[in-house]
C-alpha positions in Angstrom: -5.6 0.3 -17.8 -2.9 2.0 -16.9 -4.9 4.5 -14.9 -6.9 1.6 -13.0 -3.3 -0.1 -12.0 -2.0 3.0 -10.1 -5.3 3.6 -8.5 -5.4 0.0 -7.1 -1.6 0.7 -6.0 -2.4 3.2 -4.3 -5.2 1.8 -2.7 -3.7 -0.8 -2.2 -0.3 1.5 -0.1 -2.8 3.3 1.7 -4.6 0.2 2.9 -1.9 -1.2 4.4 -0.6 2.1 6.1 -3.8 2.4 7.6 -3.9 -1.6 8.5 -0.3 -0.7 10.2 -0.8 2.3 11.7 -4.6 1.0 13.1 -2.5 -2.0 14.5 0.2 0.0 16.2 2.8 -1.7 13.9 4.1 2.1 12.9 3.8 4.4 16.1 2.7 8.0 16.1 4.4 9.6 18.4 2.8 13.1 17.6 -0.9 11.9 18.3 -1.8 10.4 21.8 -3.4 7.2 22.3 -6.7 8.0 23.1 -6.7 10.4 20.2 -5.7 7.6 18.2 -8.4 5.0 18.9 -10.7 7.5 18.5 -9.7 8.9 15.1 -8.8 6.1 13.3 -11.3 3.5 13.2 -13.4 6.5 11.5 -10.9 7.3 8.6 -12.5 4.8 6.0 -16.0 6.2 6.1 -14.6 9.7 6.1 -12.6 8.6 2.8 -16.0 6.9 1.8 -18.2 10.2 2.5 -15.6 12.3 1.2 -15.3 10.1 -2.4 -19.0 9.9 -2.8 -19.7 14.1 -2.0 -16.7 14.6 -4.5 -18.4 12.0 -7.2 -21.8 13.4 -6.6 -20.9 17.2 -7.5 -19.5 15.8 -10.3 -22.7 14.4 -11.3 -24.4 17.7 -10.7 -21.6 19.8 -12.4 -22.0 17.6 -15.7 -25.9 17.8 -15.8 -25.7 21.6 -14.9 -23.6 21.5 -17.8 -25.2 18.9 -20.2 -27.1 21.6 -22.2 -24.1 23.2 -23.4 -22.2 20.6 -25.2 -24.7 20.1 -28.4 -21.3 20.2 -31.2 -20.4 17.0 -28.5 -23.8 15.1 -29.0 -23.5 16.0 -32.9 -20.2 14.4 -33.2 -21.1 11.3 -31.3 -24.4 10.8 -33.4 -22.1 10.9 -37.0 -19.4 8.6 -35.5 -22.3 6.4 -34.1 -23.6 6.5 -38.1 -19.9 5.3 -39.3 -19.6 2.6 -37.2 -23.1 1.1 -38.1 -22.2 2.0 -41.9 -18.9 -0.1 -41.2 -20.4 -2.7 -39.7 -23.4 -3.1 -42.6 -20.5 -3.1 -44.2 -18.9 -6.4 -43.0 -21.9 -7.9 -42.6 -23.1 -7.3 -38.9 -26.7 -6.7 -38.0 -26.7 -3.4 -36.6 -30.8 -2.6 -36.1 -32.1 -5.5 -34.2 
């Protein structure tokens, strides 16, 4: 959870720097005004396209390499085993 907090913080931080900055709370002094109204109302979907292009090679690195992790899928299956084994143990129905 930890991980999940100081993501949402730092959403959360770069939200409102972008609320301020797209409000002309915090001026720019270094960036013109025309520049300015152009450039920012387009910063979220370049953060959205950006995020999504990053998550989606992601997705293609880990199916490029899905075939080589076989030892991974081995281990899984035997822990999956012990748990049902533990839980036939208590008493759980496991099979339905």
């Amino acid at each position: 959870m930890t991980r999940a907090k100081n993501f949402a913080g730092r959403v959360a931080a770069l939200t409102v720097l972008y609320t301020l900055l797209l409000l002309d709370i915090i001026p720019t002094p270094l960036i013109n005004d025309k520049a300015k109204k152009e450039i920012l109302p387009t910063l979220p979907w370049w953060a959205l396209i950006s995020t999504g292009s990053y998550l989606l090679s992601q997705l293609g690195w880990g199916l490029y390499h899905f075939s080589d992790t076989p030892k991974a899928y081995e281990e899984l299956m035997v822990d999956i085993k012990e748990a049902k084994d533990f839980l036939r143990g208590r008493g759980v129905d496991v099979d339905s």
